[in-house]
C-alpha positions as CSV (number, residue, x, y, z in Angstrom):
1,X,88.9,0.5,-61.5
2,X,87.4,1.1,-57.7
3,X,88.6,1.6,-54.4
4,X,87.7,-0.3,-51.6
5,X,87.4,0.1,-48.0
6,X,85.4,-2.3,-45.2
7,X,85.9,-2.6,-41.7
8,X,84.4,-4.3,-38.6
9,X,84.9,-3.0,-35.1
10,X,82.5,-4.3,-32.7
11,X,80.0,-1.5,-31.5
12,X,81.0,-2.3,-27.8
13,X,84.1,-2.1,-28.2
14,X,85.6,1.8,-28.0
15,X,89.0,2.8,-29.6
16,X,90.8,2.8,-26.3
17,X,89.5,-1.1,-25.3
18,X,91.0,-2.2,-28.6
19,X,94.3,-1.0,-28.0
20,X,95.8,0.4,-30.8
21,X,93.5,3.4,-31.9
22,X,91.8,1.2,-34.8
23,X,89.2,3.4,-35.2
24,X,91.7,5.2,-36.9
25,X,91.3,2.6,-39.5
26,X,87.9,3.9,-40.5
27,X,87.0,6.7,-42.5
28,X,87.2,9.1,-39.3
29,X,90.5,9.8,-40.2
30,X,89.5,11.2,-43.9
31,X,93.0,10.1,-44.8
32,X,92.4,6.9,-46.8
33,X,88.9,8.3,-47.9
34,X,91.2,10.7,-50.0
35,X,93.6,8.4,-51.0
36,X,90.6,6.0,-52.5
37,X,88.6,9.0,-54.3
38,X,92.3,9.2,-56.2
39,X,91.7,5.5,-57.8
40,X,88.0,6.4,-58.2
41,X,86.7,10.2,-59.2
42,X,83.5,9.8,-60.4
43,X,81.7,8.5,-57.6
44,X,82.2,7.6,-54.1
45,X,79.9,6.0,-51.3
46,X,79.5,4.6,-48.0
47,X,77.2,2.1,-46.4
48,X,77.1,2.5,-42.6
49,X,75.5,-0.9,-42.1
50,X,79.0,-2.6,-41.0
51,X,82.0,0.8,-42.8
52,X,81.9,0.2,-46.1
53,X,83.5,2.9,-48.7
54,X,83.7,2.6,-52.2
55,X,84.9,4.6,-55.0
56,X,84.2,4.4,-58.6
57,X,86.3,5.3,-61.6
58,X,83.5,4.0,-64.2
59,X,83.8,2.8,-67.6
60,X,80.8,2.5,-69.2
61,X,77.2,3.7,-68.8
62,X,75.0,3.9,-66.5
63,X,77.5,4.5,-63.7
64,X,76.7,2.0,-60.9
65,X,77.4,3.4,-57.5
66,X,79.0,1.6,-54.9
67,X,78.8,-0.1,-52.5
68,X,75.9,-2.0,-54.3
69,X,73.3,-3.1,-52.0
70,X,70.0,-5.5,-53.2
71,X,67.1,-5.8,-51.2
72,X,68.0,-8.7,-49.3
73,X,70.8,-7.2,-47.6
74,X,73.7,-8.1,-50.0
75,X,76.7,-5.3,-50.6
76,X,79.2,-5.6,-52.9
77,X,81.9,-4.1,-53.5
78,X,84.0,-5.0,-56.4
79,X,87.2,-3.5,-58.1
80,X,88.0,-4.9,-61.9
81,X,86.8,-6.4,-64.9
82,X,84.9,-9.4,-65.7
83,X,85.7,-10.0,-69.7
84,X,83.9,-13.8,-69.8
85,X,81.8,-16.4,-68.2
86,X,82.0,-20.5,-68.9
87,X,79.2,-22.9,-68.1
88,X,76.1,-22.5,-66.9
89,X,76.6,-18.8,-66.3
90,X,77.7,-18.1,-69.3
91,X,74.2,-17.7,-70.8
92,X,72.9,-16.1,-67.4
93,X,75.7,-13.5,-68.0
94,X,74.6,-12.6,-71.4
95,X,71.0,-12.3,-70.5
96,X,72.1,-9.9,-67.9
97,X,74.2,-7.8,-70.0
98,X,71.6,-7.7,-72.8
99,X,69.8,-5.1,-74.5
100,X,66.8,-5.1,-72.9
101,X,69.0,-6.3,-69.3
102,X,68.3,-3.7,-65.8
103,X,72.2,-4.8,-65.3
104,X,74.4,-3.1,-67.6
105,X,77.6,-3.2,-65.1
106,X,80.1,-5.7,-64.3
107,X,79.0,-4.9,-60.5
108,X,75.6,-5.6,-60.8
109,X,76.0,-8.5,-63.2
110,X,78.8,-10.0,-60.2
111,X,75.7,-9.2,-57.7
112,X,73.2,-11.0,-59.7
113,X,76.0,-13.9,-60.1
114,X,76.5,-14.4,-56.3
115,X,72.8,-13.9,-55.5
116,X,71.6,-17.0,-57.7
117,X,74.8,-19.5,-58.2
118,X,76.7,-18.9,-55.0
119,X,80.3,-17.1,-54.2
120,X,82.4,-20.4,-54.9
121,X,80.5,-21.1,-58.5
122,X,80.5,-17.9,-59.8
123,X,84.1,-17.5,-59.1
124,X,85.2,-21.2,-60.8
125,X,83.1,-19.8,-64.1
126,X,83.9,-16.2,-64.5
127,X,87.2,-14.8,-66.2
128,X,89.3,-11.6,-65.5
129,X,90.7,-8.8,-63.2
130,X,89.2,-8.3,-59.7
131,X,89.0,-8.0,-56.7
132,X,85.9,-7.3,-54.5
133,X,83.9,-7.7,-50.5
134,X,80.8,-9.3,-50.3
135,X,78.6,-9.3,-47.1
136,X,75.6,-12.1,-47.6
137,X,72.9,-10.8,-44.9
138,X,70.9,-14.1,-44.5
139,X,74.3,-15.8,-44.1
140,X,76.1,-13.1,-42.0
141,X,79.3,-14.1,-43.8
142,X,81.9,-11.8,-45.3
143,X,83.9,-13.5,-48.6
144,X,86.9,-11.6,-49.8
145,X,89.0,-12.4,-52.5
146,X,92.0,-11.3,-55.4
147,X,91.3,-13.3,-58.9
148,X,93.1,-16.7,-58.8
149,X,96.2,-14.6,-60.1
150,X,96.0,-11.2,-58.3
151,X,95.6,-9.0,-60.7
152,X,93.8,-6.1,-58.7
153,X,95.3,-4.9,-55.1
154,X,93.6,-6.1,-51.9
155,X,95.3,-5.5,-48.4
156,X,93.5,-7.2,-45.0
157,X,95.0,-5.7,-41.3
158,X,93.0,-8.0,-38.3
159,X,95.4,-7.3,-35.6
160,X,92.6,-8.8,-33.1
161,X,90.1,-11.8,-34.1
162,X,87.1,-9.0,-33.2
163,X,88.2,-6.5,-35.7
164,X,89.1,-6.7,-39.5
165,X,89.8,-3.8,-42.4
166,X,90.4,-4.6,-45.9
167,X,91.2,-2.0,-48.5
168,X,93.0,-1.3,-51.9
169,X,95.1,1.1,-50.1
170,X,97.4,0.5,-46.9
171,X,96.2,3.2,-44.4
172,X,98.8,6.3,-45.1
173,X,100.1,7.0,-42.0
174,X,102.9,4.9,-41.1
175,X,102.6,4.2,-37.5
176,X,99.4,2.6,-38.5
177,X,99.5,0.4,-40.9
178,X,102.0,-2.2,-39.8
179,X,99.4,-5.1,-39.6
180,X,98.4,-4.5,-43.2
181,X,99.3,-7.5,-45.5
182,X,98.4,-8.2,-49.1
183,X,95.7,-10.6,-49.2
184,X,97.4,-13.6,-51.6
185,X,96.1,-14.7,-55.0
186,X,94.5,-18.2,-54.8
187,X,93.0,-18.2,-52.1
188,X,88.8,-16.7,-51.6
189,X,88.3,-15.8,-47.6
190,X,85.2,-16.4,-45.8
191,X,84.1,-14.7,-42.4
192,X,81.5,-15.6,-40.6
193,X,80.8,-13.2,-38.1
194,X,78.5,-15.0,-35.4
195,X,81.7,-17.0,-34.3
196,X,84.3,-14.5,-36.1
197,X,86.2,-17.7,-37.6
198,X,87.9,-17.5,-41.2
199,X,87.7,-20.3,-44.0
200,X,90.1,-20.5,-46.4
201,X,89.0,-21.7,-49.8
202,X,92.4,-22.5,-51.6
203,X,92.5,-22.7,-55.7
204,X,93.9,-26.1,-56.8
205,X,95.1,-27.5,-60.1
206,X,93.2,-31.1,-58.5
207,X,89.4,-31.6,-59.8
208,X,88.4,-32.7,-56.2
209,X,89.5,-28.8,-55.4
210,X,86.4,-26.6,-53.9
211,X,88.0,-24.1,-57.0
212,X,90.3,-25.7,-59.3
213,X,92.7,-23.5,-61.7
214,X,91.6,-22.5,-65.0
215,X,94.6,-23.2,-66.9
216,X,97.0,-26.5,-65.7
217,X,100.7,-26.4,-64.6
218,X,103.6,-25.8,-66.5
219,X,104.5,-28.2,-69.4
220,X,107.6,-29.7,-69.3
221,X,107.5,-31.3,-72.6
222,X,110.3,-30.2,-75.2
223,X,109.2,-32.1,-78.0
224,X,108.6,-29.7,-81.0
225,X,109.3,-30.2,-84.5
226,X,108.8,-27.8,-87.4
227,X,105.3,-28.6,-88.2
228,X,104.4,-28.0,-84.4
229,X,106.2,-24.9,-83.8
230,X,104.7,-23.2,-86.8
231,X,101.1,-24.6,-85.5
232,X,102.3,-23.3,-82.1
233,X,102.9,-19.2,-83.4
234,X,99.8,-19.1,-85.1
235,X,98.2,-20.3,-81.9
236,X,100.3,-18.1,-79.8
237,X,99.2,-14.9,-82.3
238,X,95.4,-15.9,-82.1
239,X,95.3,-16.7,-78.6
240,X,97.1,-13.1,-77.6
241,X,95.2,-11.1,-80.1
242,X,92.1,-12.5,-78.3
243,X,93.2,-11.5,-75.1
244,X,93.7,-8.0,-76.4
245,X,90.7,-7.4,-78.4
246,X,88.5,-8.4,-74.5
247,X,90.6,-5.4,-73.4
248,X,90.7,-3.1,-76.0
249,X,87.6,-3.4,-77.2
250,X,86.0,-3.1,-73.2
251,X,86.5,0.4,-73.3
252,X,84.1,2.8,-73.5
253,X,85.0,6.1,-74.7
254,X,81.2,8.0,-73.4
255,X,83.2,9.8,-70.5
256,X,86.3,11.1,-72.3
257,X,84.4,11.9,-75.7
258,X,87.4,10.7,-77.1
259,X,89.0,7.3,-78.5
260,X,92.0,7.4,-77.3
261,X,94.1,4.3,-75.8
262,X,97.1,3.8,-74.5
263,X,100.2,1.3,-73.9
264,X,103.0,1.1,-71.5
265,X,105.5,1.5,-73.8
266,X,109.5,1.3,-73.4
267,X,109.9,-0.2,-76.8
268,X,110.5,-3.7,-75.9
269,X,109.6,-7.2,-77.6
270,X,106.5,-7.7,-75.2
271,X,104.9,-4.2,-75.3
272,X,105.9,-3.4,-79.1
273,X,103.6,-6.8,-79.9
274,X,100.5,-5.3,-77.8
275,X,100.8,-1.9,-79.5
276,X,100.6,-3.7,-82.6
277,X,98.0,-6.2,-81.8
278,X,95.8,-3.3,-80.4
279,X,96.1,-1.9,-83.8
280,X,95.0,-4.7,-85.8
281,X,92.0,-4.6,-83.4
282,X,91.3,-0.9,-84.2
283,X,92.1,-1.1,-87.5
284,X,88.3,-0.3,-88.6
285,X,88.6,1.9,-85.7
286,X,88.9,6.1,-85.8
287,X,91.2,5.8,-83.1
288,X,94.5,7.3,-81.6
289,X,97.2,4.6,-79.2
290,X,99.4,6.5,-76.7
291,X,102.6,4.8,-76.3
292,X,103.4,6.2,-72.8
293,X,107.2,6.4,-72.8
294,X,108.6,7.6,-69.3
295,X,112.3,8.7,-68.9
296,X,114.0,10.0,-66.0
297,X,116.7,12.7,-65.1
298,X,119.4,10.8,-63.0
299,X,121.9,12.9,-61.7
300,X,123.9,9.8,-60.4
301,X,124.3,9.0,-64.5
302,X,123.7,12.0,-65.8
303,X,122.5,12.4,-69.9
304,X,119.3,13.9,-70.1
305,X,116.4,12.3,-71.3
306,X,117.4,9.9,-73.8
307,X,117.3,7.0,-71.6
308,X,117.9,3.2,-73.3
309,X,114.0,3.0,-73.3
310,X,113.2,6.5,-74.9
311,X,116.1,5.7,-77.4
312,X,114.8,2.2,-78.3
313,X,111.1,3.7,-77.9
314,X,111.5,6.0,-80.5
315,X,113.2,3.3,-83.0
316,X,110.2,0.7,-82.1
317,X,107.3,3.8,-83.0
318,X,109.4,3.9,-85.8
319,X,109.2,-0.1,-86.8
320,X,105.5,0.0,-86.1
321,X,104.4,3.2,-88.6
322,X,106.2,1.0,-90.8
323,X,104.7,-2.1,-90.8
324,X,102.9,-2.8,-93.9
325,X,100.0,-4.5,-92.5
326,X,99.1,-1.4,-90.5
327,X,99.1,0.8,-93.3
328,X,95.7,0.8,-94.1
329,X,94.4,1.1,-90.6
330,X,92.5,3.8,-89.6
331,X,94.1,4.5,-85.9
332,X,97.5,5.8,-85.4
333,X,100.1,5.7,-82.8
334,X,101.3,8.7,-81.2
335,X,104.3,8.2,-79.0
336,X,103.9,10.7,-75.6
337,X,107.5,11.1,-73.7
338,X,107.1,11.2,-70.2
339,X,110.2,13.5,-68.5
340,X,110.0,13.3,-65.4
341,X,112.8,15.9,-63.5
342,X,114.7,15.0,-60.6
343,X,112.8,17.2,-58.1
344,X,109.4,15.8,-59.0
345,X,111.0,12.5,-57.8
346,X,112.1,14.1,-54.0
347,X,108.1,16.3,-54.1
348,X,106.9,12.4,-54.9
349,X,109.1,10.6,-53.0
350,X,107.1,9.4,-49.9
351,X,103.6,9.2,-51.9
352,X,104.7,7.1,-53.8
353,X,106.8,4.7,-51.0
354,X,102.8,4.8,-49.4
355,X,101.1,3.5,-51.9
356,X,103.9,0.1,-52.8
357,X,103.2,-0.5,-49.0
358,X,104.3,-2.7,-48.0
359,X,106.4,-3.4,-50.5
360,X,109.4,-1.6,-49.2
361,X,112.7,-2.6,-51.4
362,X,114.6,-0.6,-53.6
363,X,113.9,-1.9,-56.2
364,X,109.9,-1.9,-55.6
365,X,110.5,1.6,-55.3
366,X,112.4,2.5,-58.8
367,X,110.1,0.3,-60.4
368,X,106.6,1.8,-58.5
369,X,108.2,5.4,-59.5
370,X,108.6,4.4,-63.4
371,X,104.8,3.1,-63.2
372,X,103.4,5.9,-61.4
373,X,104.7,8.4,-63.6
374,X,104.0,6.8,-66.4
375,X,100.2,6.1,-65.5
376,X,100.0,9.8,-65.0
377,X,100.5,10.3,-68.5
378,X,101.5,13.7,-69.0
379,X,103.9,14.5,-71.3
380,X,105.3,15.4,-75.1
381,X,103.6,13.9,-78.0
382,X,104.5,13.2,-81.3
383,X,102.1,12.4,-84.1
384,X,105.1,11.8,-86.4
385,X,109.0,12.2,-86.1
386,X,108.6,15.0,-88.1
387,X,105.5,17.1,-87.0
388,X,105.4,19.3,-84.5
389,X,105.5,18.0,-80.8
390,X,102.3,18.9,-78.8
391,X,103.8,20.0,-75.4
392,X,102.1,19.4,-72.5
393,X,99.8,16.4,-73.4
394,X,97.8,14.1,-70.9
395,X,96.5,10.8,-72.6
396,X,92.8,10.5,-72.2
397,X,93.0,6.8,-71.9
398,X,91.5,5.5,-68.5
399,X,92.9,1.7,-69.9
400,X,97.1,1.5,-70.0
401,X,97.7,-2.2,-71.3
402,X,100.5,-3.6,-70.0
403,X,103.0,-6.3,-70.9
404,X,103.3,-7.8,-67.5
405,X,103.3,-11.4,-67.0
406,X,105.5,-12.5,-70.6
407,X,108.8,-12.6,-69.2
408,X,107.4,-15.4,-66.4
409,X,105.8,-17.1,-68.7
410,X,108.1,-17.3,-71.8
411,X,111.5,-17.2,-70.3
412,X,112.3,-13.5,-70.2
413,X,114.9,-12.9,-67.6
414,X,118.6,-13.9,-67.7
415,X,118.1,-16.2,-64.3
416,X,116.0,-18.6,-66.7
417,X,119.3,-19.2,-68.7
418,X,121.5,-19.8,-65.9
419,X,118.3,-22.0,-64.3
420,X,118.8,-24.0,-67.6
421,X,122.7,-23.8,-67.2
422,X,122.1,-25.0,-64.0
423,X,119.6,-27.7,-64.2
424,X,118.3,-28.2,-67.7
425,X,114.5,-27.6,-68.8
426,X,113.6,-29.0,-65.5
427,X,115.2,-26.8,-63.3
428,X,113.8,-23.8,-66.3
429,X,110.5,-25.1,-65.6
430,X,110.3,-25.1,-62.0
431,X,112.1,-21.3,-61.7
432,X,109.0,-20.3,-64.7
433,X,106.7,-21.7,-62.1
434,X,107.8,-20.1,-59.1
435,X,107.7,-16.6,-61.2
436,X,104.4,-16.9,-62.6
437,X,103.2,-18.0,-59.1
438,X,104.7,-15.1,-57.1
439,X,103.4,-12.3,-59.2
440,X,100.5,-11.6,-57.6
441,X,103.0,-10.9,-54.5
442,X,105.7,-9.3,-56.3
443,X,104.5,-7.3,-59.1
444,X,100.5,-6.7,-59.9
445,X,99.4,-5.5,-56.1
446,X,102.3,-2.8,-56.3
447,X,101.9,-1.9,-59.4
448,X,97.9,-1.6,-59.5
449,X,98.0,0.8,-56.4
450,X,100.3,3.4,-57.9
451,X,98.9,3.1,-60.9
452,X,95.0,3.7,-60.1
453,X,96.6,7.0,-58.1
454,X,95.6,8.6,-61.0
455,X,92.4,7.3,-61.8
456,X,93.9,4.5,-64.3
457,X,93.3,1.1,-64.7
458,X,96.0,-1.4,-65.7
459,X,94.8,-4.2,-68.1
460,X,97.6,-7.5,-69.0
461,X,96.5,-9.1,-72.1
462,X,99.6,-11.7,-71.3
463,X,98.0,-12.3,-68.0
464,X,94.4,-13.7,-70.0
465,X,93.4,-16.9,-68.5
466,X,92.7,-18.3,-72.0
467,X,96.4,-17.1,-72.9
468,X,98.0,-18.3,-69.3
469,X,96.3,-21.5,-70.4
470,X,98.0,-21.5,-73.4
471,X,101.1,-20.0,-72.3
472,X,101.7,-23.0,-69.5
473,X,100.8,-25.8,-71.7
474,X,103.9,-24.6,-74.7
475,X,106.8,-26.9,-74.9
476,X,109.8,-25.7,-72.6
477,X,112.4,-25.2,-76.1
478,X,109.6,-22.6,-77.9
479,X,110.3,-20.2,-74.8
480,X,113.9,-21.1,-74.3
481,X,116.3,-21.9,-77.6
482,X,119.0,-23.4,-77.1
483,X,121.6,-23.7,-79.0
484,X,125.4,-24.4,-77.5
485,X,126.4,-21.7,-75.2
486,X,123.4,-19.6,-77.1
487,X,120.6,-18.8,-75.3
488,X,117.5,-17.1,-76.3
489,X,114.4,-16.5,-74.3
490,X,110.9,-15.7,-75.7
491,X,111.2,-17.6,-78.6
492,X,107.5,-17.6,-79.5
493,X,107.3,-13.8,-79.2
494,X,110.5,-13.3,-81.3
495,X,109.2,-15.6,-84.0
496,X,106.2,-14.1,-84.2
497,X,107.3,-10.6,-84.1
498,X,110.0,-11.4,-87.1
499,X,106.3,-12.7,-89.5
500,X,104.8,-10.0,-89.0
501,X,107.9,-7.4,-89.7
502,X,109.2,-6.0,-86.6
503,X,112.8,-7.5,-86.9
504,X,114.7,-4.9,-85.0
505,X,112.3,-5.4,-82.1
506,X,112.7,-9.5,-82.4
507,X,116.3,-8.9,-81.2
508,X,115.7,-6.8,-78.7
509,X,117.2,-8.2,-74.8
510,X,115.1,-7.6,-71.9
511,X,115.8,-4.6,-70.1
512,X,114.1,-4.1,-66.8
513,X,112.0,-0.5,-66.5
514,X,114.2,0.6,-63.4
515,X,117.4,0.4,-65.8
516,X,116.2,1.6,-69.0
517,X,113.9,4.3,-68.1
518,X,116.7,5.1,-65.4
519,X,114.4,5.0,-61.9
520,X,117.0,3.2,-60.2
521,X,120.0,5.0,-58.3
522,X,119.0,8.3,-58.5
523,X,120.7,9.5,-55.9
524,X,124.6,10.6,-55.9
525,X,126.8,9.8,-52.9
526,X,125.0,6.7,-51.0
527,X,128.0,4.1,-51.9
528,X,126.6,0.7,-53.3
529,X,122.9,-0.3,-53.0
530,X,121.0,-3.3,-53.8
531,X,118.1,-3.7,-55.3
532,X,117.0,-6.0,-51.7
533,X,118.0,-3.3,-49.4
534,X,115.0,-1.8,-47.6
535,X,114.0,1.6,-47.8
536,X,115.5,3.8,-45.3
């Protein structure tokens, strides 16, 4: 996880010519320079060639400082993870990475990547989380991009065709950082600046696409049998533990001395499954898992701490020390609840509203709050529901793995049983595709900039091309069954839960974080707000 900041203001041009002070967009003002050394402590740089700033929360050994400049002029700056490479980089990739390789770094590696197959190749062929600037000298282009489903934050402000920031971070104060937009998934962006135009190269599902998709649109076959479906689980549970084991098994442990990971964890089908699945990939593994619970005091409901998601987190730890075929594994889970008082909420308040930007709903703010609490991860642990509580623990997991991405994918929320109501499994299958293809705008820039506040990285095993790929191709009854006025969504995931033992879990309904870690409508007295409503 990184911070990024670039920005172009033409050298003739002073702050008063441009209008709208956008020199406070730079570094002079120290204010977003602060706000990036929170999403990377361990190093932090900048290049004064064109302003770039880069901070570095680093994973693994040798920390690479960034921005990373070659000899020929190149700088990159890149925030994420690249788990795979297909094709004719996929050897290059392993040669680099080797053990006797200079480039032990997914940065360097990317650098190496662009340098000899191009910006446009190397994207179609690697796989995972990113996003990253890339000034080509000999070109004098700029390319910026998000991965093809925005999995990493990216905002771009160029109020005049002469000037352009981007940055993980909207610029803090408010009277500034109107023009800031989220740069959209799907789309790589390419400035040339001797004639300061922009192309746009678009992500297609078409072959004759500059980049084409690496997974293909939604199914809308419903034709499954017996023999199929059980073909389908075992599929669904290899493909999944796959995508976990790339991002569990990607974390090094050199910097906190410690192996310790950790899961976003309310107790639900979709997280309950990771936790498990990261266990079966530790299991030869000396190893602790967090499960990050986070509850809130709401004096609009009142009742303490034991939320719906600390209540059914507790009875899902439970299921899971239970399971028999985690018995003989050598990690353990060790649920951490997160208690977060109502006057932390006020002190955090307007932080927190800062970072969403500009996301600026209700709703994005309950949700942001429940995230950026629980990426702090600070709390009570438990070893056992009968040992003694250690009070005041932080996790020392840099990684929280997170569930996002299986409720769009596999028919999660309620409005994908009144979609079928409405319109059968066509109308299901167009509302799934519309939620898969707004996360990137909804959901994974929001939640990646409060999250990395705290020097944490967010990882979606659901979100896996290989498992999206999967995911999109199922047949429309294994997410949604049907059955009269019965409707059940995440079939797949409740089958596969009930094999391997959780059966309290299997039944669980969705509950959205807002609700059950009680986030939402905190305060007493304000008459009836929607989730829509803008913050005021």
């Amino acid at each position: 996880m990184c911070g990024i900041f670039f920005s172009l203001v033409p050298k003739s041009n002073s702050a008063s010519s441009i209008g709208e002070d956008f020199s406070k967009y730079t570094l002079a003002s120290l204010q977003l320079e602060k706000a990036l050394k929170r999403r990377g402590p361990d190093c932090y740089n900048t290049s004064q060639q064109l302003t770039f700033f880069s901070t570095v929360l680093s994973m693994r050994d040798p920390l690479t400082p960034q921005p990373l400049q070659s000899a020929e002029g190149r700088i990159l700056q890149f925030n994420g993870e690249i788990y795979d490479a297909v094709g004719e980089l996929e050897g290059y990739r392993s040669d680099l990475l080797g053990d006797d390789a200079v480039c032990k770094n997914d940065t360097a590696v990317l650098s190496q990547l662009f340098e000899r197959f191009g910006v446009i190749q190397t994207l179609q062929s690697i796989r995972g989380e990113y996003a990253f600037v890339y000034y080509d000298e000999l070109s004098r282009c700029i390319w910026w991009a998000r991965d093809c489903i925005g999995r990493r934050s990216l905002l771009v402000n160029r109020s005049r065709k002469d000037c352009i920031a981007l940055s993980s971070l909207p610029a803090p104060d408010p009277g500034l950082r109107a023009d800031w937009r989220e740069v959209p998934a799907g789309e790589v962006y390419k400035l040339d600046l001797r004639i300061m135009d922009i192309e746009v190269i678009s992500w297609s599902y078409e072959l004759c696409g500059s980049l084409k998709y690496p997974y293909m649109p939604i199914y809308f076959d419903i034709s499954l049998n017996q023999h199929s479906y059980d073909t389908l689980v075992t599929e669904f549970s290899s493909t999944l533990l796959a995508a976990v084991r790339r991002r569990v098994l990607t974390i090094h442990h050199s910097r906190s001395k410690a192996d310790t990971y950790a899961i976003l964890f309310s107790g639900g089908l979709d997280c309950t499954l990771l936790a498990y699945l990261t266990a079966i990939c530790l299991r030869d593994h000396n190893a602790h898992v967090d499960l990050l619970n986070v509850a809130f005091e709401n004096p609009r409901i009142g009742g303490g701490y034991d939320t719906p998601d600390r209540i059914l987190g507790r009875q899902s730890w439970q299921e899971l020390r239970s399971l028999p075929g985690l018995q003989s594994s050598q990690c353990d889970f060790r649920f951490v609840e997160i208690n977060v008082p109502y006057n932390q909420v006020i002190e955090y308040k307007s932080y927190v509203q800062d970072l969403m930007f500009p996301k600026d709903s209700v709703m994005d703010f309950s949700i942001a709050l429940a995230f950026f609490f629980a990426a702090r991860g600070i709390g009570t642990m438990f070893t056992s529901p009968v040992a003694d509580p250690v009070e005041e623990y932080s996790t020392l997991s840099r990684v929280l793995i997170s569930g996002l991405g299986a409720d769009e994918l596999f028919a999660g929320y309620t409005r994908h049983g009144t979609s079928f109501a409405r319109g059968g499994y066509e109308a299901l299958a167009n509302e799934l595709a519309l939620d898969f293809g707004r996360l990137h705008e909804r959901n994974l820039g929001r939640d990646d900039r409060v999250g990395a506040h705290w020097g944490k990285e967010f990882r979606y095993p659901y979100l896996d091309e290989e498992f999206v790929d999967f995911a999109l191709r199922c047949p429309l009854d294994s997410k949604l069954w049907v059955r009269g006025s019965a409707k059940e969504g995440k079939r797949l995931l409740r089958h596969f839960a009930r094999v391997i033992g959780l059966y309290q879990v299997a039944g669980e309904k969705k509950r959205a974080i807002q609700f059950g870690a009680r986030s939402a409508k905190m305060e007493a007295g304000k008459g009836r707000i929607r989730g829509t409503d803008k913050i005021v």
